[in-house]
N, C-alpha and C positions, 0 to 999 in steps of 0.2 A: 270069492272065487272057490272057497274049497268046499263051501255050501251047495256050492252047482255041479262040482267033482266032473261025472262023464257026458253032462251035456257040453254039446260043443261050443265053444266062445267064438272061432273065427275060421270061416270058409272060404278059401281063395277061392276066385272065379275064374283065374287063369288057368288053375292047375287041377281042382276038384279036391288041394289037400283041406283037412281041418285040422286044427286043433281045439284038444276039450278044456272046460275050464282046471283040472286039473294039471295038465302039460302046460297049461299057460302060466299056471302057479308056480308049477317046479321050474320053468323058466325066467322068470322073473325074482325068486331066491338065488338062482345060482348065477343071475346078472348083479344083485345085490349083494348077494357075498365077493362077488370079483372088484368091486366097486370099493368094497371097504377094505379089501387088499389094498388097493391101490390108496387108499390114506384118505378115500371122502369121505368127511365127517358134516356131520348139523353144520347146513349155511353154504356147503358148496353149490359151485351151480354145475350142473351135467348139462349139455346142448345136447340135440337130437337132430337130425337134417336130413329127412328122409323121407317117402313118397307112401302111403299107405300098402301095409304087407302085412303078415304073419309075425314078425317081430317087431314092429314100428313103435306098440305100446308100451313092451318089455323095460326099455330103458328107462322110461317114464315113470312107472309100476316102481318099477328098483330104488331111482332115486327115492320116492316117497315114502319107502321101507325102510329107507336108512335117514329120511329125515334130512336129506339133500332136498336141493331146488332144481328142477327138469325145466327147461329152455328152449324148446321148440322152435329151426328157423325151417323155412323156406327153402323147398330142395331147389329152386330153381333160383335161389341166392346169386348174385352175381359177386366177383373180388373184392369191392368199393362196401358192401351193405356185410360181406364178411366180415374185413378190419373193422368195421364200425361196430358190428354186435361182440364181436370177440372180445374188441376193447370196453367194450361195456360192459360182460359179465362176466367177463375171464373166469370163464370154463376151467375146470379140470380134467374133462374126459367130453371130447366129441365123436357120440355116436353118428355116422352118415353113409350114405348109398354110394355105388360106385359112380354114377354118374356125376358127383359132387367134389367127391374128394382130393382130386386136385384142385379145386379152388379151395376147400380146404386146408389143403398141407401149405399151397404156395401164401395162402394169408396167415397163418402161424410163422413162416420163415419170415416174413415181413414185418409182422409186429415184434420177430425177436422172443416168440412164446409158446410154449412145449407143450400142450396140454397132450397126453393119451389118443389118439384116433383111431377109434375102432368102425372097421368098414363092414358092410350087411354085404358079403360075395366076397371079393378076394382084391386085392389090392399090395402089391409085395412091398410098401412102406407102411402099412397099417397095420393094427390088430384085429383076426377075423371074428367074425361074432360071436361062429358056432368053433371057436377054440376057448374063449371065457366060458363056455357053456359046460366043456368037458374039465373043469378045472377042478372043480370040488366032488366030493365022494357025494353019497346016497345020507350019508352018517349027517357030514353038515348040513345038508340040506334039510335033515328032519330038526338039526340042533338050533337053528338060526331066530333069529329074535330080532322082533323088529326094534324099531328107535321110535319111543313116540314122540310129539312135537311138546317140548315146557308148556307151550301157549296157541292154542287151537288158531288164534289170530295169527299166524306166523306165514310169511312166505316159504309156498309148496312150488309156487311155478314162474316164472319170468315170461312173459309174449307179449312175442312185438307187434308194436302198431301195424297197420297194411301199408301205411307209407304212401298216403295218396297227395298229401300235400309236404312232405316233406322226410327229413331222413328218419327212421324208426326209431320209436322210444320202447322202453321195456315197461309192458305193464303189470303191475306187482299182485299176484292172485295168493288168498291166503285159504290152507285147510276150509274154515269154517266156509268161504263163497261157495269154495268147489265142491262141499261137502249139499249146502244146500239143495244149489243149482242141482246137482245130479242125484241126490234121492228126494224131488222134486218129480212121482210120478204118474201125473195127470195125463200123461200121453204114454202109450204104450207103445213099445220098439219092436215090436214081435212083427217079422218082414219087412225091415226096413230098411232101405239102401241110402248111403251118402256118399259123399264125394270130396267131404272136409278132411282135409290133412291136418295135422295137429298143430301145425303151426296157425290155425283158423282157432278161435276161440270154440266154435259149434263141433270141430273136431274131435277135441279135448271133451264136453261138454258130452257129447252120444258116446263117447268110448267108454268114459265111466258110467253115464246112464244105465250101458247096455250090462255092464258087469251089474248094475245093483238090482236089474231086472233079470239077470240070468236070462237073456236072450244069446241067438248066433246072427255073427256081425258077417254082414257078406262083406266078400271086401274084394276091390277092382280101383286099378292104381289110380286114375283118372279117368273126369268126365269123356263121355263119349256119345255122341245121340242116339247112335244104331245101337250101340252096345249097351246104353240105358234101358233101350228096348227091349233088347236081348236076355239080361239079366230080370226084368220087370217081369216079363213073360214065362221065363224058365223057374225061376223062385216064386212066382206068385208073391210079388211086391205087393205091398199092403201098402206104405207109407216111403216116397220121392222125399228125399230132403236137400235141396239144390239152393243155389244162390239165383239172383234175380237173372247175373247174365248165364246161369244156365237153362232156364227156365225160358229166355229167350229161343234157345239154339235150338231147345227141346221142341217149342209147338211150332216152331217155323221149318222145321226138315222133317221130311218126305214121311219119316222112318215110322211117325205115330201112328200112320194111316199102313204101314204094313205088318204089324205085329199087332198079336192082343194080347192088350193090357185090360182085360176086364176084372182083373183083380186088383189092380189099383185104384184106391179108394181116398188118398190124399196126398196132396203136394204140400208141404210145409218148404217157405221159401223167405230165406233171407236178404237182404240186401234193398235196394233199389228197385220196388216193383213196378211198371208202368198200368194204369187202369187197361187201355187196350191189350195189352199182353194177354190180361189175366181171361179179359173177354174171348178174346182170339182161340186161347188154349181150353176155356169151355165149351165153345162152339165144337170145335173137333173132338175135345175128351168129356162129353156133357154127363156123363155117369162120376166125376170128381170132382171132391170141393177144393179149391187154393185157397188155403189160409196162410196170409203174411202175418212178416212179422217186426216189432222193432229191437233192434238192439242196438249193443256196442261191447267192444271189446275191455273196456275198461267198467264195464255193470255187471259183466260173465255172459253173457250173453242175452236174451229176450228180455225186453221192461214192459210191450205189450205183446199180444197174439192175439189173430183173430177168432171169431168164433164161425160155426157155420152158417147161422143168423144177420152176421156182418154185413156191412154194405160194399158191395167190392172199391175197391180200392185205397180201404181205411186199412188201420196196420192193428185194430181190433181195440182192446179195452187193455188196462192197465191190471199185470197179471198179480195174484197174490206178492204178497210182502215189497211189495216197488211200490214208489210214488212218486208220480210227476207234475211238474204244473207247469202252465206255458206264462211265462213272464216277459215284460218289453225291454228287450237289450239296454235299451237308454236310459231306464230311470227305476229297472228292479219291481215295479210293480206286476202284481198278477193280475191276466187276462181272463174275460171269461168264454164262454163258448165261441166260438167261429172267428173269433178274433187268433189272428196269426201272431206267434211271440217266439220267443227262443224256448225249449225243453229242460229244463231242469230234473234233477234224477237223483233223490235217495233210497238207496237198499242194500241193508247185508252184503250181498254179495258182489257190493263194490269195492274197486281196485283198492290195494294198501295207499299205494302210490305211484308215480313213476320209478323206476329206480335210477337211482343214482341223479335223479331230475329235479329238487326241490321247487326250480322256478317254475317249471313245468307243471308239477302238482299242484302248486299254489296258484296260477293259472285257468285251473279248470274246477279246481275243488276250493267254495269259501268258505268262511270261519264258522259256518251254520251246519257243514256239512254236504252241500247242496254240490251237484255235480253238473258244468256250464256245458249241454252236449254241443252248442256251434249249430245245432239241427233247425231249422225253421218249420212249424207247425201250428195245428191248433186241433181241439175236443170238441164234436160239436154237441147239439142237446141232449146226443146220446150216450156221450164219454167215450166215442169212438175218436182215434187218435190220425189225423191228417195228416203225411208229411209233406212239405214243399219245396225244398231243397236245404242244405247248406249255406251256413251265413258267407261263408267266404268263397262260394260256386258262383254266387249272381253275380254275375255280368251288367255292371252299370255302365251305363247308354244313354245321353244326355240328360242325365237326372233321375231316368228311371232301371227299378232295382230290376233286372230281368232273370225268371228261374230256370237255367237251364232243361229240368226237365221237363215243366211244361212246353218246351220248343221239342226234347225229346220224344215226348207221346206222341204229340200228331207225327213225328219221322217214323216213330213203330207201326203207325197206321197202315201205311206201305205195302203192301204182298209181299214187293220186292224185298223189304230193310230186315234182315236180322238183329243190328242192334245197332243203336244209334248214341253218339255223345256229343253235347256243346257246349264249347268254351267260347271267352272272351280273348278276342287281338286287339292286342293295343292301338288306337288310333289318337292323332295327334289333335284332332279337335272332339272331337266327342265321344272319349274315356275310350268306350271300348266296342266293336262291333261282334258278333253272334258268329263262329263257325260251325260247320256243322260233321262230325267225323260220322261218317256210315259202314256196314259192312254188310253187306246183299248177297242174298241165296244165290250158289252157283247156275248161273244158265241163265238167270233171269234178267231180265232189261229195266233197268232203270236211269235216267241223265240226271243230270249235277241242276239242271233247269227246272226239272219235273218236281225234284224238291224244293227248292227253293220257293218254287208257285206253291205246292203243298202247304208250306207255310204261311205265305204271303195269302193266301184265300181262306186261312182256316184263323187266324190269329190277328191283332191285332200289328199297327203298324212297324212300331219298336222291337217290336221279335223277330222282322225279317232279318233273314241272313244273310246279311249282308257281306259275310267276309266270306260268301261262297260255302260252297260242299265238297269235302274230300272223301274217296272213296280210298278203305284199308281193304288189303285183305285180311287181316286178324289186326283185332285191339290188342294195346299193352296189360296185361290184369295184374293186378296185385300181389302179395300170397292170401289175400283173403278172395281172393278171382273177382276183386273190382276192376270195374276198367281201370286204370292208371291214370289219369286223367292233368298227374304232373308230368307227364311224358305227352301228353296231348297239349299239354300250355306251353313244355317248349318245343312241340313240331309246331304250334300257334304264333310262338312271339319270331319263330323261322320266316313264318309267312307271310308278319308283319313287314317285316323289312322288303320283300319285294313288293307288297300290296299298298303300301305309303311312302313307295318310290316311284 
């Protein structure tokens, strides 16, 4: 950062302020000296709980200065996944946005535990942000000395899982992954917009990026389709970096067809991508390539990435220093090409561990090293990497394993469908029957009948939906902006009970 001095590191696009990498430096010393007033030493954990801004990074930056651990949750945390993370890495000091912080204060009064809260705007039980800012002279700030880490392997950071099957675990990130992963730079950041909040692995992951490339980080609190456009158009965006269901919302509303983005030159997109999406969004944007990608929050992010040469729909080749190999759940052997197995994962910049999880870690990671993703896939002749769903998503139906997504794709096919998700409802004779959740572009016409035949004419017999089609008007997402899909198994198992009555 002091290498980059008057270029600028971040530009609101609410407001047209910047700041340069220098002002970002002197703000993040003098959050770091206020830090180590306060008694944080090597091993604490700092949380952070806040929506991307101008200071969002700060605290993060701070603790890693002094050789604390930064903790990233979810500004749209509810009270129940508070006490949960609170009790699990009992924070010293939580930084968060005003729209939080009552859930905030009310889950410290209830766990009986006091940590510092320092609020971004004003809050008259908090501490303000820009009050720790003005607390140290000019003097300390030039005098200040960072803390290095004993052991480069040592946890920098705690992030939680997205919590799609269950309640969040902390995953344990150490210097040397996040050191990799982010001056790893084959991809250039120069015009590049995202939408990852730090509590997203990919969030973390392009903030430091963009500091070791000396780029300016545009920055806009959240997804928005017009206003994707808006900003793509106004900056001359070079590089989209969205999750799968944004990347939905994107080519399916009006808004691409009214702005130009003839400077957008690629979509780098994580998450869950459907092949017709991808096709849908070239037909309209046929001057850009979508390159996916695979990850996980517990690898640092990316294990593959596509190339431009890819076949669409593959999630690309297996990127430097990772290796994977598809193995059969049952009996540990490795598969070879086109044959579907479970993902296995070793690289550097895999997780320490869970924290405070040993069963958990011992679970996922065996005695070899080998990290168990749950992912079902397979590499075909080309080393291009297939995913098919989730081992614990398929929905079994008298004996057969059913992939949710593949019933998903043909729903995206749709004009009408924005984005679509299927779970399994329990049924008393034959395991489990297909729902189908949708959510459809406003104005447009589509019946619960229409799809169901969409299936039933495009797929085979067993993947009909049989437990019918519900129309939402917004899905539940994640903090990683997956759909929630444990919040879809219990509107599911809701609906079992009148549907097997």
């Amino acid at each position: 950062m002091m290498s980059n001095g008057d270029k600028i590191a971040h530009l609101d696009a609410c407001t047209e302020k910047v700041v340069t990498y220098t002002e970002l430096q002197d703000k993040v010393v003098r959050c770091a000296l206020w830090l180590k007033k306060q008694g944080i030493k090597s091993g604490d954990v700092v949380s952070v709980c806040t929506h991307n801004h101008l200071n969002s990074i700060v605290p993060c930056l701070a603790a890693i200065y002094i050789n604390a651990i930064f903790n990233p949750w979810n500004e749209n945390i509810d009270l129940q996944t508070a006490l949960h993370v609170m009790q699990l890495t009992t924070p010293k000091v939580i930084f968060c946005n005003e729209k939080v912080v009552n859930v905030i204060l009310r889950a410290t009064k209830e766990n009986c535990f006091n940590p510092s809260v320092v609020v971004f705007g004003y809050y008259s039980d908090a501490i303000m942000f820009s009050d720790i800012l003005n607390m140290h002279s000019d003097a300390e700030v030039a005098n200040f000395q960072y803390v290095e880490p004993d052991n480069i392997k040592q946890t920098v950071c705690i992030i939680h899982t997205s919590g799609t099957t269950g309640m969040h675990k902390g995953v344990e990130m150490s210097h040397y992954a996040l050191l990799i992963t982010s001056e790893n730079t084959n991809m250039s950041l120069t015009n590049t917009v995202w939408f990852s909040s730090l509590h997203w692995i990919g969030g973390i992951v392009m903030n430091l990026k963009s500091i070791v490339q000396g780029i300016k980080v545009i920055i806009y609190p959240e997804f928005e389709e017009e206003m994707t456009c808006k900003l793509i158009e106004k900056y001359e965006v070079r590089i989209l970096y969205i999750s799968s269901s944004m990347l939905n919302r994107f080519c399916k509303s009006s808004y691409v067809r009214k702005y130009s983005l003839s400077s957008l030159e690629v979509i780098i997109c994580a998450g869950s991508v459907i092949k017709p999406i991808v096709e849908e969004t070239k037909c309209i944007l046929s001057h850009i390539q979508i390159l996916q990608g695979y990850g996980m929050t517990e690898i640092c992010g990316f294990g593959t990435l596509q190339l431009p040469n890819h076949k669409t729909g593959s999630c690309g080749t297996v990127i430097r220093y990772v290796e994977i190999k598809i193995v059969d759940p049952k009996n540990g052997k490795v598969l070879g090409p086109n044959n579907p197995g479970e993902l296995w994962i070793k690289t550097p910049t895999m997780m320490t561990c869970y924290y405070k999880n040993p069963e958990a870690t011992k679970s996922i990671i065996d005695e070899e090293g080998w990290l168990h993703s749950s992912d079902i896939g397979y590499f075909d002749e080309d080393g291009e990497l297939f995913i098919i769903d989730k081992m614990d998503e398929f929905i079994k139906y008298r004996g057969y394993q059913i992939s949710p997504r593949e019933i998903e794709g043909i729903l995206a096919t749709h004009p009408a469908v924005i984005e679509a998700a299927v779970v399994g409802v329990p049924h008393p004779v034959y395991g489990e029957h297909p729902v189908g959740f949708v959510t459809k572009i406003l104005g447009e016409k589509v019946t619960e009948q229409e799809l169901i035949e969409l299936v039933s004419n495009n797929m085979k017999d067993q993947y009909k939906l049989r437990a019918r089609v519900i129309f939402l008007d917004a899905f539940p997402y994640t903090g990683s902006v997956k759909i929630a899909r444990i919040e879809l198994k219990t509107k599911a198992r809701k609906l079992a009970n009148v549907y097997n009555n």
